[in-house]
Biopython code that builds the backbone (N, CA, C, O; Angstrom):
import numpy as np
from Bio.PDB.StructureBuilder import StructureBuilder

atoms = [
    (1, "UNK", "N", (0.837, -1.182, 0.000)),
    (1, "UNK", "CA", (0.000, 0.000, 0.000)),
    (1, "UNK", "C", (0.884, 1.248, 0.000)),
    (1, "UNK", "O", (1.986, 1.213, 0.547)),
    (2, "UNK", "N", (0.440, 2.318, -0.584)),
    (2, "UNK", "CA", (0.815, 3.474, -0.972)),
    (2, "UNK", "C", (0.005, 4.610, -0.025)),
    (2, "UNK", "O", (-1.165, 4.963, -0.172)),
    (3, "UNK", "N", (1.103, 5.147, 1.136)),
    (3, "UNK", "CA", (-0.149, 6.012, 1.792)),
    (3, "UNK", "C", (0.479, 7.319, 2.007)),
    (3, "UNK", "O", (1.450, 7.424, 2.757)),
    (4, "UNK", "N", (0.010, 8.254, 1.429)),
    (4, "UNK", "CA", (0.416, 9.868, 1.599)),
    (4, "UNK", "C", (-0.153, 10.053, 2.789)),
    (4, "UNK", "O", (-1.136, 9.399, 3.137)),
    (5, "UNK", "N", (0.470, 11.066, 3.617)),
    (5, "UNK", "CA", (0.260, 11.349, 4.813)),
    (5, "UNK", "C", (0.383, 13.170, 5.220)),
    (5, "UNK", "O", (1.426, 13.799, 5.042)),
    (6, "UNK", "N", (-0.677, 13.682, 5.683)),
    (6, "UNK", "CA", (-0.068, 15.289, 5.584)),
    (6, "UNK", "C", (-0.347, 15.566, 7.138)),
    (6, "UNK", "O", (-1.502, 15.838, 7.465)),
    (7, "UNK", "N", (0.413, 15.524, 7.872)),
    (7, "UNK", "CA", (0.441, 15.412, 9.136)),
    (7, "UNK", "C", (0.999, 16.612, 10.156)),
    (7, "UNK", "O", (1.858, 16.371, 11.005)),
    (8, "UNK", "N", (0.390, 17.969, 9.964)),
    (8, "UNK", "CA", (0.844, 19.131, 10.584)),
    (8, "UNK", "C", (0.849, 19.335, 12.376)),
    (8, "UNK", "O", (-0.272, 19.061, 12.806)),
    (9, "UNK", "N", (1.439, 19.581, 13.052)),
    (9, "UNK", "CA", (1.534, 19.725, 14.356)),
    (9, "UNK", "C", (1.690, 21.318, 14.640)),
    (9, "UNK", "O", (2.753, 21.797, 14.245)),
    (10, "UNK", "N", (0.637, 22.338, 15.365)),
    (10, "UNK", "CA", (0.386, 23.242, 15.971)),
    (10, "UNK", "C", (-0.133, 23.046, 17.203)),
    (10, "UNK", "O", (-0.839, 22.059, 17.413)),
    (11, "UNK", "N", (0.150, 23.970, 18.197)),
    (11, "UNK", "CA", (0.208, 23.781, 19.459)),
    (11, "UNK", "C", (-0.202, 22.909, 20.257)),
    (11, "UNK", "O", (-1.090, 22.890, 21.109)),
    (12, "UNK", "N", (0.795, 21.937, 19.768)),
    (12, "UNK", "CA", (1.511, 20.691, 20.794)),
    (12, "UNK", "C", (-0.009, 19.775, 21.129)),
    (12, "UNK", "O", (-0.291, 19.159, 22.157)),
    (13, "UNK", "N", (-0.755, 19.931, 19.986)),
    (13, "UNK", "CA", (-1.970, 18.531, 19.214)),
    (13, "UNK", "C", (-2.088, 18.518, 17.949)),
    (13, "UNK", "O", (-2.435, 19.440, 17.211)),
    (14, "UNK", "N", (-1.696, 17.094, 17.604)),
    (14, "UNK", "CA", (-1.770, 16.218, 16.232)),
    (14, "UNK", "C", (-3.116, 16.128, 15.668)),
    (14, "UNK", "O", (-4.188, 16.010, 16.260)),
    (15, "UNK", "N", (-2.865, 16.205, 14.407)),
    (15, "UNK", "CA", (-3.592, 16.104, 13.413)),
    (15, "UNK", "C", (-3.045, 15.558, 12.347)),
    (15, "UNK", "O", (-1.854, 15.705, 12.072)),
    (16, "UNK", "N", (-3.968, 14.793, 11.564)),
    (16, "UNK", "CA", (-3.529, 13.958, 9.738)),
    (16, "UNK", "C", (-4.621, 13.439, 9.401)),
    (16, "UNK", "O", (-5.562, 12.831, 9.911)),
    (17, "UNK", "N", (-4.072, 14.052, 7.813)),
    (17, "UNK", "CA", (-4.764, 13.671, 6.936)),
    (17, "UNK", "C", (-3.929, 12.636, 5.763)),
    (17, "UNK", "O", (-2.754, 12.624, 5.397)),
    (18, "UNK", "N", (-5.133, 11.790, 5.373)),
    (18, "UNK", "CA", (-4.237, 10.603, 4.413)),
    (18, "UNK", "C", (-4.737, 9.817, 3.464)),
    (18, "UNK", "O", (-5.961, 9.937, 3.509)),
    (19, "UNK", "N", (-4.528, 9.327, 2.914)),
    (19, "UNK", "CA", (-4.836, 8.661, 1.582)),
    (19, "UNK", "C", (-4.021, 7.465, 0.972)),
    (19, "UNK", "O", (-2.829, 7.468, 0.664)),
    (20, "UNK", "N", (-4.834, 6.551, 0.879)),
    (20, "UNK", "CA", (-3.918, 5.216, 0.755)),
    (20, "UNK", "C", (-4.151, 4.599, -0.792)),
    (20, "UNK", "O", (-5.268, 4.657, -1.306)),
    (21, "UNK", "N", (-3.321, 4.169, -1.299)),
    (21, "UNK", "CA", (-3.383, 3.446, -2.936)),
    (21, "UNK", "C", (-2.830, 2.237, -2.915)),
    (21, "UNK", "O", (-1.825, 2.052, -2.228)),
    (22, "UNK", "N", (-3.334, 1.326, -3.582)),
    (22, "UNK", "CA", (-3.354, 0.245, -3.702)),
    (22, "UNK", "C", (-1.781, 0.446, -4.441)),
    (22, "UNK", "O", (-1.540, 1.390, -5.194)),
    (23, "UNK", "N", (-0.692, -0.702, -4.052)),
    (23, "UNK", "CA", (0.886, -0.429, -4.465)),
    (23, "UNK", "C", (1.604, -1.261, -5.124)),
    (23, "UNK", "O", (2.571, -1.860, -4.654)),
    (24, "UNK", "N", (1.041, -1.393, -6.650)),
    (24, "UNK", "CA", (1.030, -2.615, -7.852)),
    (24, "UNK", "C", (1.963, -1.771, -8.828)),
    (24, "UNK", "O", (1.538, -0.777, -9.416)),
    (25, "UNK", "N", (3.440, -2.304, -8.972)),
    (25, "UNK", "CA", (3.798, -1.971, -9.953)),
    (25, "UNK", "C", (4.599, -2.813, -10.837)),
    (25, "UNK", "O", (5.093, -3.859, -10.415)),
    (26, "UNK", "N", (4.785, -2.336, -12.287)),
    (26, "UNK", "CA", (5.409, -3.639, -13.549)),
    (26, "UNK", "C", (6.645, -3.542, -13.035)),
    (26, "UNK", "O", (7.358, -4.545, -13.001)),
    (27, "UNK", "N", (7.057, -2.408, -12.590)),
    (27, "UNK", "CA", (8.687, -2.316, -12.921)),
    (27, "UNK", "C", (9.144, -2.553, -11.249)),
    (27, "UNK", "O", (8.573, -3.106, -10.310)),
    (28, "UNK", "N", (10.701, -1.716, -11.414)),
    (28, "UNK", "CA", (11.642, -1.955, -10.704)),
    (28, "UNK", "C", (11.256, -0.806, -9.673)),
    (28, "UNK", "O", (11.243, -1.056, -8.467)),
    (29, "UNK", "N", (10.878, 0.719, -10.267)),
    (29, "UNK", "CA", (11.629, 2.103, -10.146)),
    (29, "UNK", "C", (10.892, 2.424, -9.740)),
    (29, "UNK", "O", (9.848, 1.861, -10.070)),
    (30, "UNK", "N", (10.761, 3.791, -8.503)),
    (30, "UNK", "CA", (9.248, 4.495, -8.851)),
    (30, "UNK", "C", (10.092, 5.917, -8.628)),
    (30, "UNK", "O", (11.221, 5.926, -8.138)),
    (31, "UNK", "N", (9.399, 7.094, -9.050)),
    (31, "UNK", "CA", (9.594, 8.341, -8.190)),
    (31, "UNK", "C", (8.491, 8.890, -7.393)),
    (31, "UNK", "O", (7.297, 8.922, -7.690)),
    (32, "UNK", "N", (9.095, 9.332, -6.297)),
    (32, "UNK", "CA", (8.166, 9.710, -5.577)),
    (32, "UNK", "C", (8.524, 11.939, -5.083)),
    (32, "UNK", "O", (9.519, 12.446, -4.565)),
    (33, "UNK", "N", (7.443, 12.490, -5.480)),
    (33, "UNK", "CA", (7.756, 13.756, -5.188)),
    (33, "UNK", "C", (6.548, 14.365, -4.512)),
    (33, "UNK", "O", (5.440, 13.843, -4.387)),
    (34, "UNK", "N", (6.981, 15.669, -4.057)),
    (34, "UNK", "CA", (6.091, 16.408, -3.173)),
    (34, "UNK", "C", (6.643, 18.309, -3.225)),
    (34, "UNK", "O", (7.709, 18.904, -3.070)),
    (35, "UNK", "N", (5.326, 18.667, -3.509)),
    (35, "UNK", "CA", (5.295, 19.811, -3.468)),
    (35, "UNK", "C", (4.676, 20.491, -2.254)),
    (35, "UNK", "O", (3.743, 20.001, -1.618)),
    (36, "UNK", "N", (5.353, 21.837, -1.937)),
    (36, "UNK", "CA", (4.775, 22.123, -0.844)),
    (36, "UNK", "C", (4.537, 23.823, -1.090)),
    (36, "UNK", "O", (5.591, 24.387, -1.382)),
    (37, "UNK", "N", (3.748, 24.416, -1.044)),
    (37, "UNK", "CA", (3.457, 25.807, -0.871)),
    (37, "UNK", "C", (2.587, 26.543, 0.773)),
    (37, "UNK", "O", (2.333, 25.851, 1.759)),
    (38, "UNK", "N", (2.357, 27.693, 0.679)),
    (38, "UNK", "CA", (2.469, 28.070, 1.485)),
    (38, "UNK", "C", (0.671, 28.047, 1.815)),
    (38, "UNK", "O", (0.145, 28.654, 2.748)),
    (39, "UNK", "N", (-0.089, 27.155, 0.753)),
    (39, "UNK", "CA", (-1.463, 27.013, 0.751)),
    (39, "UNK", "C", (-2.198, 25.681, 0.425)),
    (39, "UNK", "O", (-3.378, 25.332, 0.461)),
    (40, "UNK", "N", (-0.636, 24.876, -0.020)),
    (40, "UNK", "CA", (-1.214, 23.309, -0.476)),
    (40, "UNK", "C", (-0.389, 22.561, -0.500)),
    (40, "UNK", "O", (0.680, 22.963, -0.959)),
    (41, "UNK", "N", (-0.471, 21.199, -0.048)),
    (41, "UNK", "CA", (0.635, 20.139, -0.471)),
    (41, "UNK", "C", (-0.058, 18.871, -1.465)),
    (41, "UNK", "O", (-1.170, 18.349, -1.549)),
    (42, "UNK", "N", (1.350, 18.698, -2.194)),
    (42, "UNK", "CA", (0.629, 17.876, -3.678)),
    (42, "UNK", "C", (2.126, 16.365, -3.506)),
    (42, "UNK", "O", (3.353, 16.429, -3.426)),
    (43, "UNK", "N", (1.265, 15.359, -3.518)),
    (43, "UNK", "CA", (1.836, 14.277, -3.279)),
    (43, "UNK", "C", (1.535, 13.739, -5.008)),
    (43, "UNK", "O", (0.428, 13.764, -5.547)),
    (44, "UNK", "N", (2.964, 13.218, -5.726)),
    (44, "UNK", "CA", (2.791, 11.989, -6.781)),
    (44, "UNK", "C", (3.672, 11.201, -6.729)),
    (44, "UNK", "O", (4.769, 11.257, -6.174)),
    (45, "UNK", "N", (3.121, 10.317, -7.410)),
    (45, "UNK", "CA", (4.258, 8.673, -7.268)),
    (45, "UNK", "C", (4.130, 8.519, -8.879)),
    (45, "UNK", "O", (3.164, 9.066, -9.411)),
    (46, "UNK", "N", (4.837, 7.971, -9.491)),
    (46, "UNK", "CA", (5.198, 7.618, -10.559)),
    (46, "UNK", "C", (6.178, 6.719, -10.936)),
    (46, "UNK", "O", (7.295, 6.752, -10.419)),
    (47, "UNK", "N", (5.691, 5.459, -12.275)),
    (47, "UNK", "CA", (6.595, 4.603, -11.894)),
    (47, "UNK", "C", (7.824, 4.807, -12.968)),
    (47, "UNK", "O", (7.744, 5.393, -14.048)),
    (48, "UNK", "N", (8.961, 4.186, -12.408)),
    (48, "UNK", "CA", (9.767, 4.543, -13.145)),
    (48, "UNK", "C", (10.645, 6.053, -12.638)),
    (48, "UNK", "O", (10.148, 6.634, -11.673)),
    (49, "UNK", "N", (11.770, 6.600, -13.195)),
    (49, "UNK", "CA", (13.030, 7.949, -12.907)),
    (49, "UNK", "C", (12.167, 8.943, -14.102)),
    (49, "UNK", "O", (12.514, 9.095, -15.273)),
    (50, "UNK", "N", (10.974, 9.543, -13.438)),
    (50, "UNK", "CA", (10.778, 10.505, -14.869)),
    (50, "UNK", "C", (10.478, 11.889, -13.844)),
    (50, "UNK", "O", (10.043, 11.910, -12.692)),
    (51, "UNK", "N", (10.949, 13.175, -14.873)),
    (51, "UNK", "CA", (10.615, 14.157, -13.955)),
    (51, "UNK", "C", (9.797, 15.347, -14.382)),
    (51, "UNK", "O", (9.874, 16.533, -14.061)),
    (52, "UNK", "N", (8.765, 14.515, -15.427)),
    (52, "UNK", "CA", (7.429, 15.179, -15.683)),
    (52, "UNK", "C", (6.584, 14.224, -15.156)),
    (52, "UNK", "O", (6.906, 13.642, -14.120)),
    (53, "UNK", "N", (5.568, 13.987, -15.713)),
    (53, "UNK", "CA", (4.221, 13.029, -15.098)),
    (53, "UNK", "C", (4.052, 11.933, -15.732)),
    (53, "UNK", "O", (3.049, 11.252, -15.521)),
    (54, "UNK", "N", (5.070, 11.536, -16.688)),
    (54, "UNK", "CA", (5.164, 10.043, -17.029)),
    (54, "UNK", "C", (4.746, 9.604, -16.359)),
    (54, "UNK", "O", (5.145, 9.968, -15.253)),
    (55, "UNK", "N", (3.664, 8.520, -16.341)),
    (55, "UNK", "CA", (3.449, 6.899, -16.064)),
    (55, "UNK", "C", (3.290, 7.240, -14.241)),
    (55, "UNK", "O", (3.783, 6.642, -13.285)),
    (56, "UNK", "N", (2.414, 8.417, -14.301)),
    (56, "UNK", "CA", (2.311, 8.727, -12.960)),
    (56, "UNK", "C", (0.688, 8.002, -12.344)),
    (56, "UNK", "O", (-0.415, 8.345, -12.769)),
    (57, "UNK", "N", (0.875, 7.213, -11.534)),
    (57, "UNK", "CA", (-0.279, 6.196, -10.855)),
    (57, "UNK", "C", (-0.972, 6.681, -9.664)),
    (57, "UNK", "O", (-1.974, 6.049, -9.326)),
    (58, "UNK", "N", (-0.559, 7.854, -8.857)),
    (58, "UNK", "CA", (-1.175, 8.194, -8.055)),
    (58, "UNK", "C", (-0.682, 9.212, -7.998)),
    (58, "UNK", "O", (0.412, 9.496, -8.486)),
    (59, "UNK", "N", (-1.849, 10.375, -7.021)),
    (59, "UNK", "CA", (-1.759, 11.702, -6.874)),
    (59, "UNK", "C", (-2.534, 12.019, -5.644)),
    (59, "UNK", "O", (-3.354, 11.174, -5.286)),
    (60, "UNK", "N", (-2.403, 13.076, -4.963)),
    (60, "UNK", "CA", (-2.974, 13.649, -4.269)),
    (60, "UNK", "C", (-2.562, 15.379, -3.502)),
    (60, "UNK", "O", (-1.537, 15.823, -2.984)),
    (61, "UNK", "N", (-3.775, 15.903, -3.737)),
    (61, "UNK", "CA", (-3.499, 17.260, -3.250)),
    (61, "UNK", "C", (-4.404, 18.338, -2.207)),
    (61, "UNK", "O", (-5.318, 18.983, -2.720)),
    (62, "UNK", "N", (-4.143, 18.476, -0.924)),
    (62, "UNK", "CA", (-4.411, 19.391, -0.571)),
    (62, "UNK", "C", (-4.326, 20.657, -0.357)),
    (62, "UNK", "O", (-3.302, 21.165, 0.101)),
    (63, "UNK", "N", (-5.554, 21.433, -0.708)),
    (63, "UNK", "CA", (-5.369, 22.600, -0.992)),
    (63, "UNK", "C", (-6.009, 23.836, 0.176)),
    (63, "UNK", "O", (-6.069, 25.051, -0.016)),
    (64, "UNK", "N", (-6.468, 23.015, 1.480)),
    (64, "UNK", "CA", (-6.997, 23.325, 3.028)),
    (64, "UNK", "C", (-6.567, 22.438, 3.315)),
    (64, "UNK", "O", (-7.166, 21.415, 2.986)),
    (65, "UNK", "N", (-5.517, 22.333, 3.952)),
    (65, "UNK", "CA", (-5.138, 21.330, 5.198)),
    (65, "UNK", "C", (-5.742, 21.977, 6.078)),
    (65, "UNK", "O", (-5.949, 23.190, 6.031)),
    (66, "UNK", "N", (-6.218, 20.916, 7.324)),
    (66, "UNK", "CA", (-6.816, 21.323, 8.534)),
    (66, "UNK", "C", (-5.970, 22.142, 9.309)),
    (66, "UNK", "O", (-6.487, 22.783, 10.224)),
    (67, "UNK", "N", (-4.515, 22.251, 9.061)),
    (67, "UNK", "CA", (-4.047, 23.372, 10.059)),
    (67, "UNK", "C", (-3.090, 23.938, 9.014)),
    (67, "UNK", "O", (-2.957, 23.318, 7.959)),
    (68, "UNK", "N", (-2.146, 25.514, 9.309)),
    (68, "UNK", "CA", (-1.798, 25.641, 8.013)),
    (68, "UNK", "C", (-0.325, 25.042, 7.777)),
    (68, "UNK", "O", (0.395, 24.717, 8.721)),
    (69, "UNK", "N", (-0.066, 24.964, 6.859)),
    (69, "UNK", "CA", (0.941, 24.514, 6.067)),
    (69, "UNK", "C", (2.455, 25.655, 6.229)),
    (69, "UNK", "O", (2.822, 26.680, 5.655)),
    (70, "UNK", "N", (2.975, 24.820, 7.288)),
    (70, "UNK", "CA", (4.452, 25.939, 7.571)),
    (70, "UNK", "C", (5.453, 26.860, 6.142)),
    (70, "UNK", "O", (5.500, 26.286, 5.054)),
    (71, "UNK", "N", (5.961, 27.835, 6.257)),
    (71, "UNK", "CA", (6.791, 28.075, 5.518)),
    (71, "UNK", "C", (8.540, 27.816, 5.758)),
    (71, "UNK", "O", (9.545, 27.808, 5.048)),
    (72, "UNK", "N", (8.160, 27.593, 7.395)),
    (72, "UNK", "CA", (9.358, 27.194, 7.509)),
    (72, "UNK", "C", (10.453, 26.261, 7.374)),
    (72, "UNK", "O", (10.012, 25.148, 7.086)),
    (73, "UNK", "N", (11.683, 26.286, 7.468)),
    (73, "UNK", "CA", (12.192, 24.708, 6.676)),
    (73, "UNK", "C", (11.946, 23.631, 7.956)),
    (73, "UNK", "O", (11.867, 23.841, 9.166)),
    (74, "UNK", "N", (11.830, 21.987, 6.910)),
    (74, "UNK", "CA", (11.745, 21.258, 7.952)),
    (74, "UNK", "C", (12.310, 20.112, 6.946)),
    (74, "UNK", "O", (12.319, 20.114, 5.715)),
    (75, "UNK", "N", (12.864, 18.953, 8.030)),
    (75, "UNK", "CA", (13.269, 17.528, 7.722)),
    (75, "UNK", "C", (12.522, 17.076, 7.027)),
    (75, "UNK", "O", (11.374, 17.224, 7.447)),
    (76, "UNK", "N", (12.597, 16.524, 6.042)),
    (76, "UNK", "CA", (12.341, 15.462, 5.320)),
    (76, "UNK", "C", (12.196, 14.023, 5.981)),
    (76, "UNK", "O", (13.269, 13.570, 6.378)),
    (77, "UNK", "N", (11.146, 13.259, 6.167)),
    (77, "UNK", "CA", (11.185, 11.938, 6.766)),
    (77, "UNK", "C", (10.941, 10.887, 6.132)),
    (77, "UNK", "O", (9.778, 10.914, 5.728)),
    (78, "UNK", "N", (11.416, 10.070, 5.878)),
    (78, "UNK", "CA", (11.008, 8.487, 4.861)),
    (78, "UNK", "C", (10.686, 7.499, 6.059)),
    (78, "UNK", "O", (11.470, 7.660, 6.994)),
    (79, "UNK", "N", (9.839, 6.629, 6.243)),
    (79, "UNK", "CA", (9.678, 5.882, 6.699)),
    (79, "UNK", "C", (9.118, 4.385, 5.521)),
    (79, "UNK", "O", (8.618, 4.478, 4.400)),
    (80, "UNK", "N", (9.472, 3.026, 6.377)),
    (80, "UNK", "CA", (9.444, 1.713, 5.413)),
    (80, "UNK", "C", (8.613, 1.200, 6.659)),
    (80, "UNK", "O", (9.278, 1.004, 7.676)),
    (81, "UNK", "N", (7.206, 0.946, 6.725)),
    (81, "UNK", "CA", (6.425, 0.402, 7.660)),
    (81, "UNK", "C", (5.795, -0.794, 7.214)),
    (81, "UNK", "O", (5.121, -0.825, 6.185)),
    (82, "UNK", "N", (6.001, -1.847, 7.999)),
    (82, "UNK", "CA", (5.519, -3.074, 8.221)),
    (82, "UNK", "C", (3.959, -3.017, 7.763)),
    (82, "UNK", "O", (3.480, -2.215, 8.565)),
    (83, "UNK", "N", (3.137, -3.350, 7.085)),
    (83, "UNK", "CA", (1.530, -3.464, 6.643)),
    (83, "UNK", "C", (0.789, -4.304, 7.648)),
    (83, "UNK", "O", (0.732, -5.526, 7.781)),
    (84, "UNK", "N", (0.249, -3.336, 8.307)),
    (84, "UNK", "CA", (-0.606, -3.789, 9.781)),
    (84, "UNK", "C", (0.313, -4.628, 10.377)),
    (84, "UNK", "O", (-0.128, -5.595, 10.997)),
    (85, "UNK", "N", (1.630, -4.431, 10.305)),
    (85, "UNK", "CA", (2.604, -5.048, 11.411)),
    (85, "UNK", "C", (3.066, -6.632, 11.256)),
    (85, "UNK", "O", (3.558, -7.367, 12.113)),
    (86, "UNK", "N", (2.768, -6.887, 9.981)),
    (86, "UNK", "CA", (2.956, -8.699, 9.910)),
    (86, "UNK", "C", (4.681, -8.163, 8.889)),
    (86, "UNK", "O", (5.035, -7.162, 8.265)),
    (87, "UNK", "N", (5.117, -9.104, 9.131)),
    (87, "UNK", "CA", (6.587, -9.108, 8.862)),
    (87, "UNK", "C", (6.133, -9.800, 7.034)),
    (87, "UNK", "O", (5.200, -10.456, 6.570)),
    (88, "UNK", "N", (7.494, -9.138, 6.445)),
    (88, "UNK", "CA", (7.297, -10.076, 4.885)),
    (88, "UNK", "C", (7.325, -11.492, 4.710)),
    (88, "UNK", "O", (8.037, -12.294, 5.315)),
    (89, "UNK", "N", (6.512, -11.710, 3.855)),
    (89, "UNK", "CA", (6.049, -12.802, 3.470)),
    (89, "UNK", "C", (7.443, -14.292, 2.994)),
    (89, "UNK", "O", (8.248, -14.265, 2.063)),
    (90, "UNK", "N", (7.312, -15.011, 3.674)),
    (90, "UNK", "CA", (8.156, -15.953, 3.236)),
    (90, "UNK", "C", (9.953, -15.954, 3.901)),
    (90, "UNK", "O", (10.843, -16.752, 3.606)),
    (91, "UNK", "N", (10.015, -14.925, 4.728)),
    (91, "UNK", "CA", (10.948, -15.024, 5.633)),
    (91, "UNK", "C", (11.765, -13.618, 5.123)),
    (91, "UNK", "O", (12.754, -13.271, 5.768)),
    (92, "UNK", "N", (11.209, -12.615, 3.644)),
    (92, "UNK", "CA", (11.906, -12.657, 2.726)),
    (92, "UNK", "C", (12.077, -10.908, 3.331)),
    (92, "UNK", "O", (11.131, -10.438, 3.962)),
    (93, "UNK", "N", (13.297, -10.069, 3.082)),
    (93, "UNK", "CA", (13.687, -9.055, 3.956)),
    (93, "UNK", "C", (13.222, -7.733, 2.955)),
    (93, "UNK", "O", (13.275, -7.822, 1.728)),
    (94, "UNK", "N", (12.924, -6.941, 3.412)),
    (94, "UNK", "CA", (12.128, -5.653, 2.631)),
    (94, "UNK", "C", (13.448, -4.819, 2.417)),
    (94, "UNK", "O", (14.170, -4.891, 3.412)),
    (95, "UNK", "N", (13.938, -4.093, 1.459)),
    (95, "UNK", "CA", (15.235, -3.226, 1.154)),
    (95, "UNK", "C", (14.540, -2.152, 0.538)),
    (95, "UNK", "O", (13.661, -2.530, -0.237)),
    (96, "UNK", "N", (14.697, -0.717, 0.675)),
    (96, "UNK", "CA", (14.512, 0.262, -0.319)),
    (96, "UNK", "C", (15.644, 0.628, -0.645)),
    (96, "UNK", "O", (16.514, 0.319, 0.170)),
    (97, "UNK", "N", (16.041, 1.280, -1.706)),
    (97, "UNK", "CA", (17.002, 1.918, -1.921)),
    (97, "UNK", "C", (16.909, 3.004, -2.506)),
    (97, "UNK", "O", (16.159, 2.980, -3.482)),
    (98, "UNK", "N", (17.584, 4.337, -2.186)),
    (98, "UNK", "CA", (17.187, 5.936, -2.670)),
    (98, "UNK", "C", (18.533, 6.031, -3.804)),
    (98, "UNK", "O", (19.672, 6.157, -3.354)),
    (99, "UNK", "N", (18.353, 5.978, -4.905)),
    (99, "UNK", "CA", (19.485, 6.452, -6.083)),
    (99, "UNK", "C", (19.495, 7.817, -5.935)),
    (99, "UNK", "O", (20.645, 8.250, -6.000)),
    (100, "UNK", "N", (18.483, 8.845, -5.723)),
    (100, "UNK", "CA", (18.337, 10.335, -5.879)),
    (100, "UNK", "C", (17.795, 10.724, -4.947)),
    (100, "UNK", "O", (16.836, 10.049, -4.574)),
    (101, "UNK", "N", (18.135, 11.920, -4.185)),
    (101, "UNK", "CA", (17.264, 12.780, -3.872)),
    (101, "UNK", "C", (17.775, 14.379, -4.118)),
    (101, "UNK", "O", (18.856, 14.941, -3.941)),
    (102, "UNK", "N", (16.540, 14.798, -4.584)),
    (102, "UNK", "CA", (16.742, 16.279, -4.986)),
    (102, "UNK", "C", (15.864, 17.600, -4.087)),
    (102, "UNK", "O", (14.740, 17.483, -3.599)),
    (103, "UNK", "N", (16.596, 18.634, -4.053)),
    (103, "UNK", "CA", (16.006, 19.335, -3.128)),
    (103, "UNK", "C", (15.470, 20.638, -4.439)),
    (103, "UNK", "O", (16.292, 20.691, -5.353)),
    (104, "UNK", "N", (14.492, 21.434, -4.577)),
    (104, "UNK", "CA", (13.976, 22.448, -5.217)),
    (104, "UNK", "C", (13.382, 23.382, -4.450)),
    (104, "UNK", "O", (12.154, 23.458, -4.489)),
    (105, "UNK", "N", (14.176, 24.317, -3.563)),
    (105, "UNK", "CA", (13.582, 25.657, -3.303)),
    (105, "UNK", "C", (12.726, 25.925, -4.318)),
    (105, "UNK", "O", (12.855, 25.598, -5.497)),
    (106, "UNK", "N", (11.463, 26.800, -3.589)),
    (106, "UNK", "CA", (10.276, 27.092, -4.552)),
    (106, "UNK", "C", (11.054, 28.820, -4.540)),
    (106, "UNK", "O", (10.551, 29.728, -5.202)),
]
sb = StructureBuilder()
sb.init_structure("model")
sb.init_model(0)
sb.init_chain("A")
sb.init_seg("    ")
for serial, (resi, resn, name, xyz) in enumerate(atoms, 1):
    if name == "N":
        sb.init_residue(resn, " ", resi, " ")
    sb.init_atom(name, np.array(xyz, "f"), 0.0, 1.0, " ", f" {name:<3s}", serial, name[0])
structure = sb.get_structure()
């Protein structure tokens, strides 16, 4: 599963919002990017190294998040989570690997 997550923290209580996609792909590759402005965040996945909208399979964008959307800089977080917590199938070990990451001041 494929789950975007927009998860803002203002005074010290959580909130998120999210969206999950089914996570079927032919290939090897995917890219994954995110835009952020000072009024919306826009989540796409796409399969395959392309850096227009090639062969792009999922999307999502908010344009009201429930709280607002910082301008300030912040960490970047990747997380690789277990699917409702059952370990992979067949003994067999989960690896991601990041070839790129690119940073684009707006």
């Amino acid at each position: 599963m494929l789950n975007y997550t927009l998860y803002p923290q203002t005074d010290n209580t959580q909130s998120s919002v999210e969206v999950v996609y089914p996570f079927t792909l032919s290939g090897t590759y995917t890219t994954q990017r995110f835009k952020r402005t000072s009024n919306s965040v826009t989540f796409k996945s796409l399969e395959g190294f392309y850096d227009d909208d090639t062969n792009l399979y999922a999307s999502q964008t908010w344009t009201n998040p429930p709280n607002s959307v910082s301008s300030l800089s912040m960490p970047v977080m990747m997380n690789l989570w277990l699917y409702y917590g059952k370990k992979p199938a067949a003994g067999y070990s989960v690896e991601i690997i990041i070839h790129n990451f690119k940073f684009t001041p707006l």
